[in-house]
N, C-alpha and C positions, 0 to 999 in steps of 0.2 A: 155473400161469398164472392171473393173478388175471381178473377179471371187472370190466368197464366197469359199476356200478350206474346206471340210467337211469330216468328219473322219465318219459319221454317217446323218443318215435320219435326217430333219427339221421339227417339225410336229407343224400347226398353229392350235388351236382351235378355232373358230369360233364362237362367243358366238352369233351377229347377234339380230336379233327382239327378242331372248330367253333373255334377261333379265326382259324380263315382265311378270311376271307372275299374276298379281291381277292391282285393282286400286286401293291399299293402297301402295304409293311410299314407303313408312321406310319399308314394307314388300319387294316391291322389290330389295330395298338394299340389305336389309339381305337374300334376297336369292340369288342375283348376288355374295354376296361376297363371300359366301358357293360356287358357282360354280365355281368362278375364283379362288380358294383355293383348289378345289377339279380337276380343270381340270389342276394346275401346278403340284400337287401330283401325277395325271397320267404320267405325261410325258412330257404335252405340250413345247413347245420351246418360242412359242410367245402364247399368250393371245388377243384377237384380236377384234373389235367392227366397226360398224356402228355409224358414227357420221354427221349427216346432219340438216341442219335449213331448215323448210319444206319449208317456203317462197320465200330458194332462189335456192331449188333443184326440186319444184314439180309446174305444173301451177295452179292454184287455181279452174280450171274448169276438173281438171284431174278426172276420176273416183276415186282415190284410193287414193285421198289429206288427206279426214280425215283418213284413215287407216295410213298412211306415220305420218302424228300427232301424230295419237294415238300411235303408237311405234318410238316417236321421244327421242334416248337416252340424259337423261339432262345435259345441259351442266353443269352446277354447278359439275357435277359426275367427270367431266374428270380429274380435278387433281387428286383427291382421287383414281379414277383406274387405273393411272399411278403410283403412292405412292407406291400403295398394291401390284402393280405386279414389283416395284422395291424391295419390302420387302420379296418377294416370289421366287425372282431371276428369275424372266422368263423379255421376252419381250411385253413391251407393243406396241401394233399398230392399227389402227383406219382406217375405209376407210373414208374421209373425201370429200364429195363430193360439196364442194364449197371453195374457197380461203382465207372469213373469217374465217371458220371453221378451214381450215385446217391452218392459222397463228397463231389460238388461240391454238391450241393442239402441235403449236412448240413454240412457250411461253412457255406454260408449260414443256416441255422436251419434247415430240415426238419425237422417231429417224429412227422408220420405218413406211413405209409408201403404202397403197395399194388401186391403181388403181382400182376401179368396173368395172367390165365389158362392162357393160351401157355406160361408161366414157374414152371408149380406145380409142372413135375418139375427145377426149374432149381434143385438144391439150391445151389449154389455159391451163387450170387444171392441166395436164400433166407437163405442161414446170413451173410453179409456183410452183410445189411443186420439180421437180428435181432442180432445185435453190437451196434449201436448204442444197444438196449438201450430202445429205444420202439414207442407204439402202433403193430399191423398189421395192414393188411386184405387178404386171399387170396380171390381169385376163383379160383371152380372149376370154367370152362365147360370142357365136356367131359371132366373128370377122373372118374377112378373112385375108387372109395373107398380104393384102396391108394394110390394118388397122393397123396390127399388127405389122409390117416395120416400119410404121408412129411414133407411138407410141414408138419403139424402139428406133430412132433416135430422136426423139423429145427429149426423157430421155439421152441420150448418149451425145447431144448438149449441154449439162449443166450438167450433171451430172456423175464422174467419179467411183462414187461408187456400189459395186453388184445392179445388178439387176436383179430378178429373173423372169422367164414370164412363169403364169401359165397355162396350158390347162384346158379347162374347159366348160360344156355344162350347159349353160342355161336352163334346165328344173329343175323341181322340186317338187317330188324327180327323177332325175335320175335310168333308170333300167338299166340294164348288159349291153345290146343287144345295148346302147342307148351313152355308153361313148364317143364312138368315138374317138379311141388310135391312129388313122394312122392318125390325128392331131397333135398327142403328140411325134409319130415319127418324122412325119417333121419338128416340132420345136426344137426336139434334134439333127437334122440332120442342121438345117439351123443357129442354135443358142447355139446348146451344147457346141463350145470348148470358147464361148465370155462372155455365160450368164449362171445363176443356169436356170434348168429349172423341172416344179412342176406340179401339177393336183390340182385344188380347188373341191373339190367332193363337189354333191349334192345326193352321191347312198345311200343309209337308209343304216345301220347294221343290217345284219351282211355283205352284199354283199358287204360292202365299205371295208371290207378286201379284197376278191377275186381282185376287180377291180383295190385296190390300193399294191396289190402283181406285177399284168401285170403291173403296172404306174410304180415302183421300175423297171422291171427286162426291161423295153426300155429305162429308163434313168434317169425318173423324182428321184429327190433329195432332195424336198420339197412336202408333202400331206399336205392340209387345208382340214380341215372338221368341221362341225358346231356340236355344244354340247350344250345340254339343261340340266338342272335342273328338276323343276317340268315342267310337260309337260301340257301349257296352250293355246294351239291351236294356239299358234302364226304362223306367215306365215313362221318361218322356223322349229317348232318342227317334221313335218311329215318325216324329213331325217335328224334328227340331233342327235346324240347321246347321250346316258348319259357319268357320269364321269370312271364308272365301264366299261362303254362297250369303253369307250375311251381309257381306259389302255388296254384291251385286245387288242384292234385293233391293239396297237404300239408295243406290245409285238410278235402279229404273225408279223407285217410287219418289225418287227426288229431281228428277226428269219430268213431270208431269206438273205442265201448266196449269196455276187457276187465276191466274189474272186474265183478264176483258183481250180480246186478242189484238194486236197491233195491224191498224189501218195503215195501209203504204196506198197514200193520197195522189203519188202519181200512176199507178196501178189501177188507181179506182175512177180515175176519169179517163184514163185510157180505155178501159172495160165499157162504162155505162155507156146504154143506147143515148142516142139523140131525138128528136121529134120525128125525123125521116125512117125512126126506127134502126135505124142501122151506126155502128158504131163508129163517134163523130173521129176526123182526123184534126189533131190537136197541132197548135203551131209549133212544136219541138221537134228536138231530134231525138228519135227514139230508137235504143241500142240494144242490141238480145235482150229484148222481149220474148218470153214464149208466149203462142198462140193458144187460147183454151179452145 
């Protein structure tokens, strides 16, 4: 499986149940479009959605059927938010949790493509959509490591293109104490030099910077995080960002060095002791200097 080469961080916005904001559809149009417009102006890399048909993702005696309905994204939408996020220059990508679903959105062009969490032991899923024979990304809330092997190869069996595998905790919202990064270690340990490997946060802002600073500085090279618009209680506004706090967040986590730090060589012999133990006086002229 080859590897995504990245000169810089990949950051997924997560748009998720946040498209809904009312039950007047042409209003939630015009406000998904304002937020797929305003989270590419941030920064974003990809653009990113939930695309499911409730009847053939949810069992009909499930608690939370009509909820899964009531924020079931239209499909009539899908070409048009593929359109917009080709005219906008980002990526578009959909987690597609059934095999119609996911055949109708590579019709349409689909090119990346993201595993749910829920879905990493959902090898059939798995192996249908790496067929297609492009980029994947596999969230791994609450999987163990054999899960997440399974899943790996299953993609790899059919599929030679990047695949990225995110760490990622199932709650939501996610607190500090609650990430769980010696996860995120061992997947850069067991999977860093084959696969990208990334964090799908559920931590609210502002703390999804802090936590996505540690996720940068142990490996991860892709952050997902979800973005809302107007904030209408849906089941993912309570951790999801706006478009203004989306740019900040990329902005401190794009601030953060991992290159070898830069030696300033006459600093450094001005500093070191000499034999006499005390620090030598060098034959220059030396100009606001501070004293440590």
């Amino acid at each position: 499986m080859s590897l995504i080469e990245r000169t810089r961080m990949e950051y997924i916005a997560e748009i998720g149940s946040n498209w809904k904001v009312s039950e007047d559809m042409e209003l939630n149009w015009i406000e998904l479009e304002n937020l797929v417009n305003k989270a590419a102006g941030a920064g974003a890399d990809i653009i990113k959605f939930q695309a499911w048909n409730t009847p053939k993702f949810i069992h009909p005696e499930h608690p939370d059927y009509d909820r899964f309905k009531d924020f079931e994204l239209p499909s009539e939408w899908y070409a048009d938010l593929i359109m917009l996020c080709n005219e906008l220059k980002v990526k578009f990508m959909a987690t597609a949790f059934d095999k119609d679903t996911a055949d109708a959105l590579h019709e349409l062009g689909q090119k990346y493509w993201k595993i749910a969490s829920g879905d990493i032991n959902h090898l059939k899923l798995i192996e249908h959509i790496a067929k297609y024979g492009q980029p994947m990304y596999i969230s791994t809330g609450n999987a163990n490591m054999y899960e997440i092997e399974q899943a790996v190869k299953t993609v790899c069996k059919y599929n030679s293109n990047p695949l990225t595998i995110l760490h990622c905790v199932s709650k939501y919202p996610t607190k500090l104490n609650e990430v769980g990064f010696n996860q995120l270690k061992k997947l850069v340990s067991k999977y860093g030099l084959t696969h990208n490997i990334g964090w799908s946060s559920h931590v609210a802002y502002p703390d999804a910077s802090i936590a996505a600073s540690m996720a940068k500085a142990l490996g991860a090279t892709v952050i997902e995080t979800h973005v809302c618009g107007v904030d209408s209680g849906s089941p993912d506004s309570s951790f999801a960002m706006t478009p203004t706090q989306l740019e900040l967040f990329i902005g401190v986590i794009n601030l953060i060095d991992m290159e070898d730090p830069i030696i300033d060589e006459h600093e450094l012999l001005w500093a070191r002791r000499g034999d006499d133990d005390l620090r030598p006086w060098i034959n220059w002229e030396v100009r606001d200097v501070g004293y440590n």
